[in-house]
C-alpha positions in Angstrom: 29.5 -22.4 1.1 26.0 -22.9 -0.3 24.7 -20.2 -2.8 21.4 -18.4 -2.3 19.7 -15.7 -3.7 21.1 -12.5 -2.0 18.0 -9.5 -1.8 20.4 -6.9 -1.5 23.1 -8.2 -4.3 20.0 -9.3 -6.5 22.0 -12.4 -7.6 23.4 -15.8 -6.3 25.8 -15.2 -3.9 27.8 -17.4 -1.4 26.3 -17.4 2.5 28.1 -18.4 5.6 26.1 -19.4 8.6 25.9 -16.6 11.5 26.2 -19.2 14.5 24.6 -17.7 17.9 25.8 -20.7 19.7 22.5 -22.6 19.8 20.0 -19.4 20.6 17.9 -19.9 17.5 17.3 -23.3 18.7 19.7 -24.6 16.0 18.3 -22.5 12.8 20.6 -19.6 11.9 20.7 -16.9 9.7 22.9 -16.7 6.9 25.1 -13.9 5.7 25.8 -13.1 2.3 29.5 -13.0 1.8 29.4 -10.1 -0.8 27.1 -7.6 1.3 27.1 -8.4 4.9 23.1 -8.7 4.4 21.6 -11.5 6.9 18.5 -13.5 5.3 15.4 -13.8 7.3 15.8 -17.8 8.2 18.4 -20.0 7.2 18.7 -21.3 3.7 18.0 -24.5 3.5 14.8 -26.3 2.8 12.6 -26.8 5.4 12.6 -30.3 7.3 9.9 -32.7 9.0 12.1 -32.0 11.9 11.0 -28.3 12.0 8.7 -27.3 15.0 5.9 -24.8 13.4 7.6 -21.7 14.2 10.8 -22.7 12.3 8.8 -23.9 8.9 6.7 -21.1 8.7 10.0 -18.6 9.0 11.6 -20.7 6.3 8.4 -20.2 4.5 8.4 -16.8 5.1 11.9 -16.3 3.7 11.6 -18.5 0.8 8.4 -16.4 -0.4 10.5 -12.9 0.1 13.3 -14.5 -1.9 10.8 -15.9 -4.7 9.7 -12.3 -5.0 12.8 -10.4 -5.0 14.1 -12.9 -7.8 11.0 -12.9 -9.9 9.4 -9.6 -9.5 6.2 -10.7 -8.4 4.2 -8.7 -6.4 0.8 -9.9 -4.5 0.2 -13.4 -2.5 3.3 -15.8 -3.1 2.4 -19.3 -2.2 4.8 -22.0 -1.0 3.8 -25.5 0.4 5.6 -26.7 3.2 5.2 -29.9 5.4 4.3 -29.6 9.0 3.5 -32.2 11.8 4.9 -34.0 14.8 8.4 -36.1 14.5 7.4 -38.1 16.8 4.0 -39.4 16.0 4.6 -39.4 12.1 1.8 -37.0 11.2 2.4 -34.8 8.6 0.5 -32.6 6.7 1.5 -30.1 3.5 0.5 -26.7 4.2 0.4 -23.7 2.1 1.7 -20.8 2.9 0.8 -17.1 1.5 2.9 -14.1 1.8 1.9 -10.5 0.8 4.5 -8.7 -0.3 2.2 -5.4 0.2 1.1 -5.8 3.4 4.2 -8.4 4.7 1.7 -10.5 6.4 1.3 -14.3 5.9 -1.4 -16.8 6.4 -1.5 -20.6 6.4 -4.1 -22.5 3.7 -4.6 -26.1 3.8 -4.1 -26.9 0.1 -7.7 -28.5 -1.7 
């Protein structure tokens, strides 16, 4: 089982995918083996493959977990990589996360 960080443990801990039979279109959460606590989007990195929706959750959850781990408070950036599978266009996008307000937004890096 992959090791993530866990928000509620505050450490590395071992997750287990929570399978809901295809209703998250293929994305599920994860559940951390020492607390029972389910993480925001599944753990992985996210992929070309990824419809918007799905990379800006990851994003979303990979900003909350950069927080928790590091303390930081304020706008946490992380670039992702959005576009169409099947046409080939991609484009890296940068997303911020508040951690006072819990909003995001989506910046086109310079």
């Amino acid at each position: 089982m992959p090791k993530w960080w866990c928000t509620n443990c505050q450490g590395e801990r071992e997750h287990a995918a929570v399978h809901c039979h295809g209703a998250c279109g293929n994305n599920c959460n994860h559940r951390c083996q020492s607390c029972g606590q389910e993480t925001l989007a599944n753990i992985f990195e996210p992929n070309t493959g990824d419809n918007r929706k799905d990379a800006i959750r990851q994003a979303v959850s990979q900003a909350q977990r950069k927080a928790q781990q590091t303390g930081a408070a304020g706008e946490i950036r992380v670039e992702m990589i959005n576009g169409n599978a099947s046409s080939s266009n991609y484009q890296c996008q940068v997303l911020v996360y508040n951690t006072h307000t819990k909003n995001y937004r989506v910046d086109y890096p310079l």
